[in-house]
N, C-alpha and C positions, 0 to 999 in steps of 0.2 A: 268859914270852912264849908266845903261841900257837902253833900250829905250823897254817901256813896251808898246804894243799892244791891246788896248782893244777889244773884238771881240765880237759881242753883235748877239743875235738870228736871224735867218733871215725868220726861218720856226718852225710849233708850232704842228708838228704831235701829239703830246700827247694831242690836243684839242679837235679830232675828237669824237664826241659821248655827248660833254658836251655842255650841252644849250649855245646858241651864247651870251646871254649877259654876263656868266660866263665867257668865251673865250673871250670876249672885255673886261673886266675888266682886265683878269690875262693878258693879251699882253698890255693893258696901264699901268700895273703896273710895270711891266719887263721894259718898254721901252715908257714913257710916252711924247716922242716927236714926236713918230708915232699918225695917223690918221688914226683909228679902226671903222671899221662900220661890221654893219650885209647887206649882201642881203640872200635874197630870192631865191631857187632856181627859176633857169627859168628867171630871171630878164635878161634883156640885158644890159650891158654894154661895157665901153666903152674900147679899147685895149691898150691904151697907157702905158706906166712905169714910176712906181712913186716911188722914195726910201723912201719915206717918208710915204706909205701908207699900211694897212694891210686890205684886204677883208675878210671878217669872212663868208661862202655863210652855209645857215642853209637850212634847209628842212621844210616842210610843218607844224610842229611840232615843228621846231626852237630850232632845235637839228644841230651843228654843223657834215657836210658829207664829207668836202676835207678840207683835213690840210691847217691851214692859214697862207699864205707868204708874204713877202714883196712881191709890187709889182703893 
């Protein structure tokens, strides 16, 4: 028997430009065991790694600006 590999997204370039809640829906739905939030540009946050986590950062307009990654 093979041993099949599942390989699931890690980064969502094609997000950039589409309103952040639209981008938090289509990566929970892709992959609905991650933890999808929007910030804010300018927000500070925190540096650590999370593989379980995906930051959506929108712009003033809440228009998604940097492709969203695990992370």
């Amino acid at each position: 028997m093979a041993d099949c590999k599942v390989t699931r997204k890690t980064r969502w370039p094609e997000l950039v430009g589409v309103k952040g809640n639209i981008a938090v829906a289509t990566i929970k739905a892709e992959n609905p065991s991650l933890n999808v939030f929007t910030i804010k540009k300018g927000t500070i946050i925190t540096a650590e790694y999370r593989s379980d986590r995906v930051r959506v950062w929108v712009d003033g307009c809440g228009v998604v600006y940097v492709a969203p990654h695990i992370g």
